[in-house]
Every structure is written in C-alpha cells, then in structure tokens.
C-alpha positions in Angstrom: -1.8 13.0 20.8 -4.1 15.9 20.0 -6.4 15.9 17.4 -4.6 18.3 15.1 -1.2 16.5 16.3 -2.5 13.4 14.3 -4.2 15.4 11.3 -0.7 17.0 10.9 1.0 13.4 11.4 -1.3 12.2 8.5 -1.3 15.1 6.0 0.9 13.7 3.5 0.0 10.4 3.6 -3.7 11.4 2.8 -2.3 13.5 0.6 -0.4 11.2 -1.5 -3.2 9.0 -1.1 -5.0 11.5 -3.0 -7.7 13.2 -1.0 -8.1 17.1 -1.6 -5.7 18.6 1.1 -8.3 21.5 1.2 -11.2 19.3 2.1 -8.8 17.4 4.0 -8.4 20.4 6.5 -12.0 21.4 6.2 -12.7 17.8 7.5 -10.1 17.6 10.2 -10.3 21.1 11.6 -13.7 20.3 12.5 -12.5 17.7 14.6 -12.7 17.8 18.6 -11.3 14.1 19.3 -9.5 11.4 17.6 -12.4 9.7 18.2 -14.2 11.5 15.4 -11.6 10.7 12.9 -13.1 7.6 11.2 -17.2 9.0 11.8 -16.2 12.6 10.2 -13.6 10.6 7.0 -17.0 8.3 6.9 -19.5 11.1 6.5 -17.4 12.6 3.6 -17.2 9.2 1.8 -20.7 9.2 2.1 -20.6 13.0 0.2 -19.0 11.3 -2.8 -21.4 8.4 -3.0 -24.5 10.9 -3.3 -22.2 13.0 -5.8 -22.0 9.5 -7.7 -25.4 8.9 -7.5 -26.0 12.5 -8.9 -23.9 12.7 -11.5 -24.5 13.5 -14.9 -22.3 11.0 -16.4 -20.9 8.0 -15.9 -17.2 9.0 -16.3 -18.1 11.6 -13.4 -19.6 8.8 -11.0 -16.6 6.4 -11.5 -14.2 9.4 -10.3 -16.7 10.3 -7.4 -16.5 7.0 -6.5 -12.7 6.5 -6.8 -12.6 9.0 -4.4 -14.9 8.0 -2.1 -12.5 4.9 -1.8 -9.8 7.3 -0.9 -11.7 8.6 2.0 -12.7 5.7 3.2 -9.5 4.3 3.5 -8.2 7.0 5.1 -10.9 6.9 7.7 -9.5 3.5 9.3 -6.4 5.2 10.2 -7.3 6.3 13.6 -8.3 3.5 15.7 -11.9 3.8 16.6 -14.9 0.5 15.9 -16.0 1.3 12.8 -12.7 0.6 11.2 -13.7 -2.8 9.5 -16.9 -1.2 7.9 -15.1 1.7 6.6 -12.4 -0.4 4.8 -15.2 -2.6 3.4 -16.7 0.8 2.2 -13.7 1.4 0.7 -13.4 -1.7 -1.1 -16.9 -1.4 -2.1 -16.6 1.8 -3.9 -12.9 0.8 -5.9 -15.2 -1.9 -7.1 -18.0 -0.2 -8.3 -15.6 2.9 -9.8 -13.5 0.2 -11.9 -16.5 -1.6 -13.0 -17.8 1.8 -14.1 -14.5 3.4 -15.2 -12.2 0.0 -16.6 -15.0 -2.9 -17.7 -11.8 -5.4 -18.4 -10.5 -5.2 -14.8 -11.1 -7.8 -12.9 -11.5 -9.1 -9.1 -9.7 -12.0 -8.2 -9.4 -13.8 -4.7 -7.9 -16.8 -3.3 -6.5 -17.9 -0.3 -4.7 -15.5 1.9 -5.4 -12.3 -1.0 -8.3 -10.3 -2.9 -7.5 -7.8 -5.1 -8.0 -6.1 -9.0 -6.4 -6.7 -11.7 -5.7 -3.9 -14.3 -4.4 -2.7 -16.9 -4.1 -5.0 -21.1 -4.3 -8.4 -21.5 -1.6 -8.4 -23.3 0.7 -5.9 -21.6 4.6 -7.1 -21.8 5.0 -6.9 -17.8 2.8 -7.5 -14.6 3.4 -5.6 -11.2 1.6 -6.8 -7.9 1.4 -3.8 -5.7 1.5 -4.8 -1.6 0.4 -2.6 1.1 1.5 -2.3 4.6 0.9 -2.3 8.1 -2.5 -0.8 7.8 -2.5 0.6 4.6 -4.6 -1.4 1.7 -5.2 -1.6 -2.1 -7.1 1.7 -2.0 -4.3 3.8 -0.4 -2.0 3.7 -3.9 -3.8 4.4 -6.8 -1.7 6.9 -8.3 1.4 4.2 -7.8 -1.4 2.2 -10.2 -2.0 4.7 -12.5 1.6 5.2 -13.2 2.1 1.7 -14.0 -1.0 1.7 -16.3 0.0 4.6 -18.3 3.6 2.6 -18.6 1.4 -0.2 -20.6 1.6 -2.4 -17.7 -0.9 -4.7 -16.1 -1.0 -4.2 -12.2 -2.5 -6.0 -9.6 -3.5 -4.1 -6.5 -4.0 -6.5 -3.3 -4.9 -6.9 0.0 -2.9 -9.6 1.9 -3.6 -11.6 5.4 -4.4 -8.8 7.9 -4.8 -6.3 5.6 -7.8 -3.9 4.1 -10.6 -5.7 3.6 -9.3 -9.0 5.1 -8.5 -7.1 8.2 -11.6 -8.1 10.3 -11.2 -12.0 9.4 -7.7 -12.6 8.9 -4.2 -12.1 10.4 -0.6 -11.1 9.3 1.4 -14.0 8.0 5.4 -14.8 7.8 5.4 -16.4 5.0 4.1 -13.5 2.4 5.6 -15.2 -0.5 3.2 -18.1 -0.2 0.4 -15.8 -0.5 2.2 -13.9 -3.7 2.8 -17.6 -5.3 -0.8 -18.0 -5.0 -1.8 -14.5 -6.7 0.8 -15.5 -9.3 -0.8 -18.4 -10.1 -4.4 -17.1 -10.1 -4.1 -14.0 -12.1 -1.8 -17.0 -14.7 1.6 -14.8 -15.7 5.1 -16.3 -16.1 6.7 -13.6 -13.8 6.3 -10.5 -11.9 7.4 -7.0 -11.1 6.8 -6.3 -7.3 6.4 -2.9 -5.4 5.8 -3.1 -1.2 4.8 -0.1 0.6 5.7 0.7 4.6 5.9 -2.9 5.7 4.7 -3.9 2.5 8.6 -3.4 1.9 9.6 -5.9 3.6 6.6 -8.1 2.2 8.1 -7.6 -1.6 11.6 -7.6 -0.5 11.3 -11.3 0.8 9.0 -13.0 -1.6 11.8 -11.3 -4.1 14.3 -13.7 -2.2 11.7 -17.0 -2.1 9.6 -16.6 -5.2 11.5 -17.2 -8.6 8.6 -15.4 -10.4 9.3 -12.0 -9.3 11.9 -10.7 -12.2 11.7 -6.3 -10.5 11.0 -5.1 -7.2 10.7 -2.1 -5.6 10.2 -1.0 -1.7 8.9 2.1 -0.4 9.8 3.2 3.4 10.3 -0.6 3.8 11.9 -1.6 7.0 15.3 -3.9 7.1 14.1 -4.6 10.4 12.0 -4.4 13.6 12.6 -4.4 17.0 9.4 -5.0 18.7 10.4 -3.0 22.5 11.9 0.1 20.6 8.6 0.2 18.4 6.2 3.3 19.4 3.4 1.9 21.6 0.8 2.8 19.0 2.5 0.8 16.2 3.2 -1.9 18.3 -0.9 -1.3 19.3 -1.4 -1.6 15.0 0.5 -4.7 14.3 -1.3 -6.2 17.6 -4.1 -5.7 15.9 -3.4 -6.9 12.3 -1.3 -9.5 14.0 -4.1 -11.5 16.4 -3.2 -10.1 19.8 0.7 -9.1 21.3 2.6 -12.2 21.4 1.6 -12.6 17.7 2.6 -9.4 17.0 5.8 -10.2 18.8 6.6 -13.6 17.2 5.7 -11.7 14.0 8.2 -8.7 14.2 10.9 -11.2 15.4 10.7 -12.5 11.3 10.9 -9.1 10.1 14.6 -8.8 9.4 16.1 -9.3 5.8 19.7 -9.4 6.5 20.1 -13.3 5.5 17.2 -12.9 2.6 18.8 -9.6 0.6 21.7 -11.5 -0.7 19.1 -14.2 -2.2 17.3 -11.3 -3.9 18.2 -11.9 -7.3 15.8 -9.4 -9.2 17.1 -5.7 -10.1 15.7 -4.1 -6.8 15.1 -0.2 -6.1 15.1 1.0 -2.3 13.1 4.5 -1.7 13.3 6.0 1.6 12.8 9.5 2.6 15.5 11.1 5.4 12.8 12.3 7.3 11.1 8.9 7.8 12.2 8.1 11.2 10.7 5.5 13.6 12.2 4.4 16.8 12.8 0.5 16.0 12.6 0.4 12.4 16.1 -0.1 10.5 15.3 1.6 6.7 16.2 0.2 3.4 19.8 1.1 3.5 21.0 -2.5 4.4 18.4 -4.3 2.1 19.9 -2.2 -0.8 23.4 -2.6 0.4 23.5 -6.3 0.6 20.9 -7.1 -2.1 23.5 -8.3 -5.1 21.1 -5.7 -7.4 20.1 -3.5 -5.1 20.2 0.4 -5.9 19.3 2.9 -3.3 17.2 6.0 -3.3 17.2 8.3 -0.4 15.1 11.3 -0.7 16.3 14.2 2.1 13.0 15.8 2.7 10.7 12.4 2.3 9.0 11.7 5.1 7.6 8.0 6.1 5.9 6.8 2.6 7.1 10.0 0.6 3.7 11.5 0.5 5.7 15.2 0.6 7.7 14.0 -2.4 5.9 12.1 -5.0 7.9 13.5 -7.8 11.1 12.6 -6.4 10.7 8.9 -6.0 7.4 7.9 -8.0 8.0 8.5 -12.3 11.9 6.3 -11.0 10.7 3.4 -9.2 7.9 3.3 -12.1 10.6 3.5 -15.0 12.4 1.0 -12.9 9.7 -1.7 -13.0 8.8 -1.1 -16.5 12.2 -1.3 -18.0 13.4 -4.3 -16.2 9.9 -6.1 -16.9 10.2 -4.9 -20.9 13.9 -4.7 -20.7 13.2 -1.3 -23.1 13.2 2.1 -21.7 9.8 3.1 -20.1 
C-alpha cells in the first residue's frame, strides 16, 4: 500500500480520534514511506509537548497535552519499532493532561488492565469504555466526554494486548475476567459497557458472563472472525497483540458470539456503518439479532469505527447508556 493509500485508509479514524484533519494532511503529505508514519506522528506529539510546556496557562497545557495523546496514538498505527514508545507517550501525556485538567480522576491498575477513571463520585451510572484490536484508551476521548457531560463516571482502559500493555502482555479469551477485575477495583455495583472494533466483541461477551454489566453498546464489533479470510495485515496485527500466529489463530477461533448473544441480558445497542467492510469479519447484525435486547443501528455511509459519521451514531449510543444506567432520559 502506498503511503497516501494508508493516510487515506486512516483519515477518519484520526479524525474521529480527534487530531486536526488539516495538520493531519500537512503531516502525512510530507510522507515518502510508511515507514515514516510513526517518526513524523512522533515528531508532532513532540510539537504539543513544547506547546504545553509554553503555555500561558494551565487550562491551555492540559489541552496541548490531550492532544499530544491523540497523536501519539495515532502514530502506532503503522507498524514500524517505535510503536511501544509512542503508545507509552501517549499514555504519559493523558496522564499528565487529566492530572492538570480533572484533579479527581484517577489511575487505577490491576491485573490484566490500567486505565482512568473519570467523571463524579457520585454519578448515578458507570461506563467502562474497551478498545480494540490496536486501538487504546487514548483513541476515544470524545466517546468520554459525551459520557461525562451525561453526569456519568467512565472508565477508559487498556486490556491484555492492548495500548500501553501492548509491549508486555497479550490478548486474552476470557475479557470478562479482566472486566470483573476492573469492576471490583474501581468498587461499583454495576456497569454500563461500550467496545470499539474488536473491543465489540470484548463488551458483547463479558455482557453475556459478567452479571455486573446492566447497558452495553458495540461499535464496528465483529459477530465473528475467520482467521484465513482475514486481510494479511490484520491477521499480521492480531499476530502481534496475540503472541505470534498460532495464538492469533487459537484466539480468532473464540471470536464468535452466536451461542453468547442470547445470554446477553442487558439492553444492548449495535452500531455499524454499511461501508465497514472486511473480508472475514461477520458485523453486528447477528449479535443484535439474537441478543434478547438487542437493537440495531446501521449507519449507510459509516465506515469501519464511524469516524465519517460521529453524529449519526455517537449523542444515541450515549443516551442509550445513560438512560438504561439512570433509567431517566439522558
């Protein structure tokens, strides 16, 4: 793939991860090689960590520094070496834009997850927020900040194989586990839940497993896999994030929800855009189908992650979580 083949596959998804799309194309037009993706995305992180450092105020370093995350995390989705730094970077400057910007969030780890939590102590619903393939806590914020501004706590996380814990951990089956351990550490009675990409089919099972989770949500979640029909560079991804090909291939042989959607016994919302189309991945149709509360969304022109149609998809799946947490209109 060419260099402005990729930019062009990744617009919208930087985009709705909320970098500038004119610095976006300044950045990427300047590009001669893949290879430069992550060094150039790096540089420009780098930009906003001066501008931080410069500011005038601390309100204007926390945003500099918010976006510097952004950039970051976009800069690990090319392959190239410097991947782990730049998603440490990333997670580096979300924590030192929230302790500027929100001084009662708060990090909390445990086994399998790290992550922030946000938003009141005493907010009437919390939603855990879970990435995807190799997308990471930094990649959502404006999913967050819709949540927030609902009066909602939300915890952003990074699971097995995933962000931060990329370099020293790997993908696991069993993602409910490591939701029942957030659960318990960040101390709530129940949950809302809201999976991105593969994140999708993350939420949708621990929906099925964990009794906690009272709302869920997918975005561009798959049904299922089929690990031959799968593009060599995703299969190349979930290698990665997996701990080598058979993994990866023992792993994808999990991801199919046809026997856990009837379990799901939460009020669930499926989003999927009609443009989203990847050779060996089965969309949300089915989960929503055979979910007993399932309700599905299908945007025509959203692509994979709906980055091209944030307000088609994102205010509904946020009044969805808040009104079944609250169980009063958001």
């Amino acid at each position: 793939m060419s260099t402005a083949d990729f930019a062009a596959a990744q617009w919208t998804r930087a985009l709705g991860a909320g970098v500038d799309p004119h610095e976006y194309r300044r950045v990427t037009e300047g590009l001669t090689s893949v290879a430069d993706w992550g060094p150039s995305f790096l540089r420009t992180g780098h930009g906003y960590l001066q501008r931080a450092q410069d500011a005038g105020s601390s309100l204007s370093a926390g945003e500099y520094l918010l976006m510097a995350a952004r950039w970051f995390h976009v800069a690990t989705l090319a392959p190239y070496a410097e991947a782990p730094r730049a998603a440490a970077e990333a997670d580096r400057a979300l924590s030192r834009a929230l302790t500027v910007l929100e001084p009662g969030a708060r990090r909390v780890r445990g086994e399998g997850f790290t992550g922030w939590l946000r938003g009141p102590a005493d907010a009437p619903g919390t939603v855990v927020v879970v990435p995807g393939l190799d997308s990471a806590k930094e990649e959502f914020l404006d999913l967050v900040s819709a949540l927030l501004a609902r009066g909602l706590a939300v915890f952003a996380m990074d699971g097995p194989g995933q962000g931060v814990l990329a370099a020293t951990t790997t993908f696991v089956s069993e993602y409910e586990q490591v939701v029942g351990r957030v659960i318990d550490a960040i101390g709530v009675a129940r949950v809302g839940i809201v999976g991105l990409s593969l994140g999708g089919y993350f939420a949708a099972r621990t929906a099925a497993l964990e009794p906690r989770v009272a709302a869920v949500a997918t975005v561009s979640g798959p049904s299922r896999l089929h690990w031959e029909e799968l593009p060599p560079p995703v299969r190349d991804i979930m290698a990665g994030r997996a701990g080598g090909a058979d993994a990866a291939r023992e792993f994808v042989r999990h991801v199919d929800l046809t026997d856990l959607a009837p379990r799901i016994a939460a009020p669930l919302l499926v989003v999927d855009g009609d443009q989203d189309v990847i050779p060996g991945v089965t969309n949300g149709e089915p989960l929503a189908r055979l979910a007993p509360h399932g309700t599905y969304l299908s945007v025509p022109h959203g692509d994979h992650l709906l980055g091209n149609a944030r307000p088609d998809w994102l205010p509904h799946l946020s009044d969805h979580l808040t009104h079944t947490l609250t169980g009063t209109p958001a």
